[in-house]
ROMARTI-103527 format. One record per residue (C-alpha): residue in three letters; x, y, z. Coordinates in steps of 0.1 Angstrom, whole numbers, plus 5000, padded with zeros to 4 digits. Each point is the difference from the previous one (the first is absolute). Layout:
ALAXYZ/...
//
This chain:
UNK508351294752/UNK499150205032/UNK500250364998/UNK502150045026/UNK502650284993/UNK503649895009/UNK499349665008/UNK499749704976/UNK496449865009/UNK498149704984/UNK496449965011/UNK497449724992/UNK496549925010/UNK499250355015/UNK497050194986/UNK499350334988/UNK500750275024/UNK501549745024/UNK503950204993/UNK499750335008/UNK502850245012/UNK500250335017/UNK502850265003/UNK501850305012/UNK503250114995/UNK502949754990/UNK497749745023/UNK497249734986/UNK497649795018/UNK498649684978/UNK497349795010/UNK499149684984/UNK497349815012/UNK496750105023/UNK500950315009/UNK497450205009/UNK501550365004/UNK498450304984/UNK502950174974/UNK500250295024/UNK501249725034/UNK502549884971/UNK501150364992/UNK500650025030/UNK501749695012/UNK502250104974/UNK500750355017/UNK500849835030/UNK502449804991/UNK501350294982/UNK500950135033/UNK501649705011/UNK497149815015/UNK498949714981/UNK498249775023/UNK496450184991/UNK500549884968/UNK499549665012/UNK497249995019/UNK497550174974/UNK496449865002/UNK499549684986/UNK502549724991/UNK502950024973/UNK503649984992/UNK501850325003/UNK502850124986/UNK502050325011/UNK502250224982/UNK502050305024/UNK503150114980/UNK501949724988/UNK498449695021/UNK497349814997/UNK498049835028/UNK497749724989/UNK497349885027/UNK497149725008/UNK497650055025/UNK500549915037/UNK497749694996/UNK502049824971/UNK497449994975/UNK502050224979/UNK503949855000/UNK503050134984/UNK502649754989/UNK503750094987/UNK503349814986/UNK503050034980/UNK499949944965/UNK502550084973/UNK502350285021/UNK496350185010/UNK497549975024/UNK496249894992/UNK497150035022/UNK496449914994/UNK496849935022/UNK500149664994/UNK502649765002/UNK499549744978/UNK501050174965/UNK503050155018/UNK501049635005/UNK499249824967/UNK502250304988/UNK502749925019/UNK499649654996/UNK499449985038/UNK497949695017/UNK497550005027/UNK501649955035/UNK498849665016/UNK500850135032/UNK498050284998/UNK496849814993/UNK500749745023/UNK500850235034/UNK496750184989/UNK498149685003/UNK501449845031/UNK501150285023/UNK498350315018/UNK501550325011/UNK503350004975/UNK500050244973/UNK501349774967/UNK499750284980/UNK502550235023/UNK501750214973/UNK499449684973/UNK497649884976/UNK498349704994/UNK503149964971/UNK503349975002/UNK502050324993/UNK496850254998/UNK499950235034/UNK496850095014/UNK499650355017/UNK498149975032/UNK496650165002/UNK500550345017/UNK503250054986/UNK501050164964/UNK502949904978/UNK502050334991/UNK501850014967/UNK502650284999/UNK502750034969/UNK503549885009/UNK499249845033/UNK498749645009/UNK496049925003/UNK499250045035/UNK496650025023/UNK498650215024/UNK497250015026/UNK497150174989/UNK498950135036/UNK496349995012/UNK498550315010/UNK499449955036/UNK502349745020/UNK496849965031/UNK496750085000/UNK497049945028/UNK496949814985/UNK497850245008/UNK501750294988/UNK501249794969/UNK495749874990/UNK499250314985/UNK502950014982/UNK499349654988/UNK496950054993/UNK500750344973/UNK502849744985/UNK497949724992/UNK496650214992/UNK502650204973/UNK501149654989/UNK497149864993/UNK498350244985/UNK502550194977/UNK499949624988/UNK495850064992/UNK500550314988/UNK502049894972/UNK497149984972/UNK499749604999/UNK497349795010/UNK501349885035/UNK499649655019/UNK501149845034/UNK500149715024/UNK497949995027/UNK500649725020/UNK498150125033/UNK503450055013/UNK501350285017/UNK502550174971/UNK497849904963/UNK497650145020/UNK501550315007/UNK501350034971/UNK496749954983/UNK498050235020/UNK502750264993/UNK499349964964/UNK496149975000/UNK499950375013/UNK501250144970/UNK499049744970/UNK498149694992/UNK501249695012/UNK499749664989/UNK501349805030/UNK500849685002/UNK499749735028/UNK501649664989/UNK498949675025/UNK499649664998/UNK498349705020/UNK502449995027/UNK500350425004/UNK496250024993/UNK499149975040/UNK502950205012/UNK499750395008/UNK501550124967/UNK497050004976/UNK497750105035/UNK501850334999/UNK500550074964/UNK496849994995/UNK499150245027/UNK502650204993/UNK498850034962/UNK496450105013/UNK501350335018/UNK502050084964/UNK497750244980/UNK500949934961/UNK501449655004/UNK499549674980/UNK501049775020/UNK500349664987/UNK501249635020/UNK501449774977/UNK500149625014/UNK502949774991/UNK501449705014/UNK499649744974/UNK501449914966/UNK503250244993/UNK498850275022/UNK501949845035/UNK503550045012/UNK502549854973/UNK497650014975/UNK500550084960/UNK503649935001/UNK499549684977/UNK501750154971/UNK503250235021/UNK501050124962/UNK497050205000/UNK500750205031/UNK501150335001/UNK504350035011/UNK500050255028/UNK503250155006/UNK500249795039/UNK498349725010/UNK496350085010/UNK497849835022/UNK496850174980/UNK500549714973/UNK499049755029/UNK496850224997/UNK499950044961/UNK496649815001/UNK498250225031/UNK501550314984/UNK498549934965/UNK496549925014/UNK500350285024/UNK501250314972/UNK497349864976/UNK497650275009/UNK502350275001/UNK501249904964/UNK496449954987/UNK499150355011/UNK502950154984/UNK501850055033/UNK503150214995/UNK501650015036/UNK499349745022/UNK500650105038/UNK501149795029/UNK500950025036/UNK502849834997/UNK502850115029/UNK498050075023/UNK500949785026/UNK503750124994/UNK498950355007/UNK496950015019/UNK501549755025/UNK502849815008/UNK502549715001/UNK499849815039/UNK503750045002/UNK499650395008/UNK499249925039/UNK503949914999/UNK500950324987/UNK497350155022/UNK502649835031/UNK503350154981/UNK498050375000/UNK499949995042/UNK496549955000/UNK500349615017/UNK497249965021/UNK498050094974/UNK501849754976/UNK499449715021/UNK496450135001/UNK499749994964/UNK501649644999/UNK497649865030/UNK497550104977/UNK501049874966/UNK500449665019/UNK496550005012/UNK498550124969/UNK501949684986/UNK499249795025/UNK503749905006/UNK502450015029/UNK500650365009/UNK503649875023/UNK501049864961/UNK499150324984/UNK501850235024/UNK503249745000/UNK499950064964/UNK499850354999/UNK502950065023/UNK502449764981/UNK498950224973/UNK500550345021/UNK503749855009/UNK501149904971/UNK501650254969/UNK498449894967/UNK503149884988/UNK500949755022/UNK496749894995/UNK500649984966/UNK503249825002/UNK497949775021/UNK497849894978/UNK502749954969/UNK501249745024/UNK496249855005/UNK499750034961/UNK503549804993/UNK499249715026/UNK496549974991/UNK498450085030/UNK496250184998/UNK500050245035/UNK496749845002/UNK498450395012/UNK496349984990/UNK497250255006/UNK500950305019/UNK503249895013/UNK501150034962/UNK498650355000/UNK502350135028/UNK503049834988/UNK502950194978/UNK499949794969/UNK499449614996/UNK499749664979/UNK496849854993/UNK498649664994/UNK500849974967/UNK503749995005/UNK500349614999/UNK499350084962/UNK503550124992/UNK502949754994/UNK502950015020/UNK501650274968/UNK496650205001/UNK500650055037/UNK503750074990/UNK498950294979/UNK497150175018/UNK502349985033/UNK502750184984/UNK497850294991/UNK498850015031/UNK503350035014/UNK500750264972/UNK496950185012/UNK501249995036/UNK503450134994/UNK498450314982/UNK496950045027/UNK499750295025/UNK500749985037/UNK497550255001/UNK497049834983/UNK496749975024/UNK498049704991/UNK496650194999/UNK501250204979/UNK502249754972/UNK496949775004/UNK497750324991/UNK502450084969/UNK500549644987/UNK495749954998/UNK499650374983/UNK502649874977/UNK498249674992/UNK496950204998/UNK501250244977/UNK501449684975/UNK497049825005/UNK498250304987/UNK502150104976/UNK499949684984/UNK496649955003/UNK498950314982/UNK503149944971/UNK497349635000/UNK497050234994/UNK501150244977/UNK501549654976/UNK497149825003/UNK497250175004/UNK501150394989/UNK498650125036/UNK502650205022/UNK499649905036/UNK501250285028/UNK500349995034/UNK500250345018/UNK501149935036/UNK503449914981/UNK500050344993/UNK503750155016/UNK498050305015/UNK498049715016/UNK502249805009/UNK502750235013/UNK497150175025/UNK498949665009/UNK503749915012/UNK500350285019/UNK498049875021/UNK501149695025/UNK499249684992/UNK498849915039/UNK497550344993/UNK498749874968/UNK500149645016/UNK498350065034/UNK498749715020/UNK496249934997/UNK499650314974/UNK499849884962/UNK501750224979/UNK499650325021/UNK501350204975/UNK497249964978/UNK497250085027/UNK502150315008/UNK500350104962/UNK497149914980/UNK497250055033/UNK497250204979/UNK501849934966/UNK499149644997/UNK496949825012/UNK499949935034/UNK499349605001/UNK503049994981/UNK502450155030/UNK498049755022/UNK501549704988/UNK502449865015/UNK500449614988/UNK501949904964/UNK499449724980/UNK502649714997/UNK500449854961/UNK501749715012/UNK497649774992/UNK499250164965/UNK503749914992/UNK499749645011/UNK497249974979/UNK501350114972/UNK503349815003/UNK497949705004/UNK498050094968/UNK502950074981/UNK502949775011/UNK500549844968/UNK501250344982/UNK501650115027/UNK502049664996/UNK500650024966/UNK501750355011/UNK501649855025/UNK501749704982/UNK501950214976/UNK501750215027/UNK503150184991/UNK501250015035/UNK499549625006/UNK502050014967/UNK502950175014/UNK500249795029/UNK498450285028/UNK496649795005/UNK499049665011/UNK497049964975/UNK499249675021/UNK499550265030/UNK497750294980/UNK498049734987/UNK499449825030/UNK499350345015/UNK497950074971/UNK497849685004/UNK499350065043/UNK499050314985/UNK497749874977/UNK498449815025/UNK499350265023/UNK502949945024/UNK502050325013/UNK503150084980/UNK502450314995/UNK497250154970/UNK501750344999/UNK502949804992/UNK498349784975/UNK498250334984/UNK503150174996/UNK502349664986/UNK496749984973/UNK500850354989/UNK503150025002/UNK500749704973/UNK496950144977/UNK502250314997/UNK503249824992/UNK498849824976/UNK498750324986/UNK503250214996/UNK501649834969/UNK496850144983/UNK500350345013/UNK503750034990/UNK499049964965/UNK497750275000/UNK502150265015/UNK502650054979/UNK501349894966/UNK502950104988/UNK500550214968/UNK502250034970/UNK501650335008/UNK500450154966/UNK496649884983/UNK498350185032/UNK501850324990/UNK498849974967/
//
């Protein structure tokens, strides 16, 4: 049991010191988690909300679940990026809420929701997860938002506003810069022996160099025969040269289990995450590529992971560039994206003006109606970029009642969507979100398997809410790769690093490793539970799964995220085992 004063609080899996409280007055400010405040910023979080403010609380250093107490209410918050949730239902006349989901439902006796994990695969630019879960009758509460519990009135959430609505990129670097620098390091300075990824891309490397001014580093560089060539390893090596006090160590895999798909032969010995992750497609590059860090006693691994959520930006933010007033230089920014892509710039700017004209839900309710008849919009490339929301080539997969059911979400979706929503900025949201699960997920992986905590410190909220601030078509400009870095981290980082401006594709890693590992992924396959409830066409995945194999172009996110998606269905039945048992009442009081 918590300690958590007023408030009945279970906790599992958190270490020492990783619950700590402050207060002041009749208020209380609990963190669980990564939290990296000092006891006097938590003092003094709580004094703040004393006084009727309680939105410092939430954006404390680090990354954690926070839980406020003013008076008689309680506010219970993520972070902006998702990688801490908070779920909540009903159960016996009172309401529960946990950060995870999944043993809220096997309480409640609640399934997964197939639509859920079937709009995730085979659509872009809905949120499936709009106030829902990935089970029926558990409620998600949006990242940036906090579920308030008050005695005597009905749950209820509220916006947990950022600090600044707009901010220039130049005025907003420094800023930046202090955010992630305090990230990173208040991370190093935590006692433990500290690793990272460092790819040779622009944010492990950031992220890295951060950290190898204040601690030794053992920094990791993961290739293989097809990445080998490419720039990656090239600038990870330079960069590790400039790094006084760092190890830095390139680990090569590619063959056996250490491919895409690979070491999912036996799915019962997988780790049950509590949403689908695409990490266990990478269970075999992850194991070959933390094997250092473990060996060396590694207790916090760092990544850069978010950074192209924060430090850049989504292509549909030139549209919301033309809603702002600022047209000509819109279409400037489109002309540009179509000539970086080689594509037609009329079709790009036809696209982004459908998509200037249009309110998201009527787009929405668009797509339901492409969804229910079957019909892919056929967008590829950028056009899909600029567009509202859309159905991808994997949507022949579904059967005429797994159209039935994704469509009607959608449509559910559509009748709940704002007028208001810009599509730079819903697209921006929906990939931090992702991010912030695929992290979350990955690390909750890490820490099962391999007792190694993974963080990722441009998810920070401080980070990400700075980085928002800023426009998407300013931290997306034209010809300029990632001009928020070079304006932030000039003089911080090594120079060749801010001189990059190429990044390495994996596509051909992935078709390798589906080739290599087609037969597991088969076996995976055969025993679908949504081919078993009549959503699928297993003829179809298969068939998609053998072009694949074979090197022919298919819908792979699709693929990736159907493979996943069944590992971890046939995974909860064993997790609602372990979560609860129930009790004999009176032998327990005895």
């Amino acid at each position: 049991m918590a300690d958590v004063s007023g408030l009945e609080a279970w906790a599992s899996e958190f270490g020492a010191g990783e619950i700590r409280r402050g207060g002041f007055g009749d208020s209380t400010v609990v963190v669980a988690g990564s939290c990296l405040a000092s006891v006097v910023e938590l003092e003094r979080a709580a004094a703040t909300a004393a006084r009727g403010d309680w939105i410092p609380a939430t954006r404390l250093p680090g990354v954690a679940l926070v839980l406020v107490r003013t008076g008689r209410v309680w506010r219970i918050v993520g972070d902006r990026a998702g990688t801490v949730q908070v779920y909540w239902m009903r159960f016996a006349g009172r309401v529960l809420w946990g950060t995870a989901a999944a043993p809220l439902a096997a309480l409640g006796g609640y399934e997964a929701d197939p639509a859920v994990l079937l709009g995730q695969m085979m659509l872009q630019g809905v949120d499936m997860l709009d106030g829902a879960s990935h089970f029926h009758g558990v409620r998600r509460v949006r990242p940036g938002h906090a579920l308030v519990l008050e005695e005597g009135q009905p749950p209820r959430t509220e916006p947990v506003a950022p600090p600044v609505a707009r901010l220039a990129l130049d005025r907003a670097a420094p800023l930046v810069r202090e955010a992630v620098v305090e990230a990173v390091e208040r991370r190093t300075l935590m006692g433990a022996q500290v690793s990272a990824d460092l790819s040779g891309g622009m944010d492990s490397s950031v992220v890295a160099s951060i950290a190898a001014a204040s601690t030794r580093l053992l920094a990791v560089t993961y290739t293989d025969a097809r990445m080998r060539d490419e720039d990656d390893v090239h600038y990870a090596r330079r960069v590790a040269a400039e790094l006084p006090g760092v190890r830095h160590q390139v680990v090569e895999g590619g063959t056996g289990e250490a491919r895409h798909f690979g070491g999912l032969n036996d799915p019962h010995l997988l780790p049950l995450t509590d949403t689908p992750t695409y990490s266990l497609g990478l269970l075999g590059i992850k194991r070959v590529q933390l094997a250092g860090p473990v060996r060396s006693g590694s207790r916090l691994h760092l990544t850069g992971r978010g950074g192209d959520d924060v430090l850049s930006a989504v292509g549909a933010t030139a549209v919301d560039q033309f809603r702002a007033g600022q047209r000509a230089a819109a279409w400037r920014h489109v002309t540009a994206m179509a000539r970086e892509r080689r594509t037609s710039g009329a079709g790009l700017l036809a696209q982004a003006s459908r998509t200037a004209a249009t309110p998201y839900p009527r787009a929405l309710e668009t797509l339901a109606g492409q969804v229910a008849a079957g019909r892919a919009d056929g967008a590829v490339g950028a056009v899909r970029i600029l567009a509202w929301c859309g159905a991808g080539g994997a949507l022949p997969w579904l059967t005429r009642s797994g159209r039935s059911m994704v469509a009607d979400l959608v449509d559910a979706r559509a009748a709940g969507a704002d007028r208001r929503e810009t599509p730079g900025q819903l697209h921006e949201r929906l990939a931090l979100e992702l991010m912030g699960d695929g992290h979350s997920t990955f690390d909750q992986m890490s820490r099962t398997l391999w007792n190694l905590p993974v963080h990722a410190p441009l998810l920070d909220t401080r980070v990400v809410d700075l980085c928002h601030a800023i426009p998407g078509w300013e931290r997306a400009r034209p010809g300029a790769f990632k001009p928020l870095a070079r304006a932030a981290f000039t003089g911080f980082v090594p120079e060749v690093l801010l001189e990059r401006r190429t990044k390495t594709a994996f596509t051909g890693s992935l078709y390798d490793g589906l080739r290599a590992h087609a037969p597991a992924v088969r076996r995976i396959l055969a025993g679908s539970v949504l081919a078993q409830a009549g959503l699928l066409d297993l003829s179809r995945v298969m068939g998609a799964l053998d072009a694949g194999a074979r090197g022919e172009t298919v819908p792979l996110a699709a693929l990736h995220g159907l493979v996943v998606a069944e590992l971890w269905l046939a995974l909860l039945p064993l997790g609602r085992s372990a979560w609860w048992e129930r009790t004999d009442v009176s032998r327990v009081a005895a």
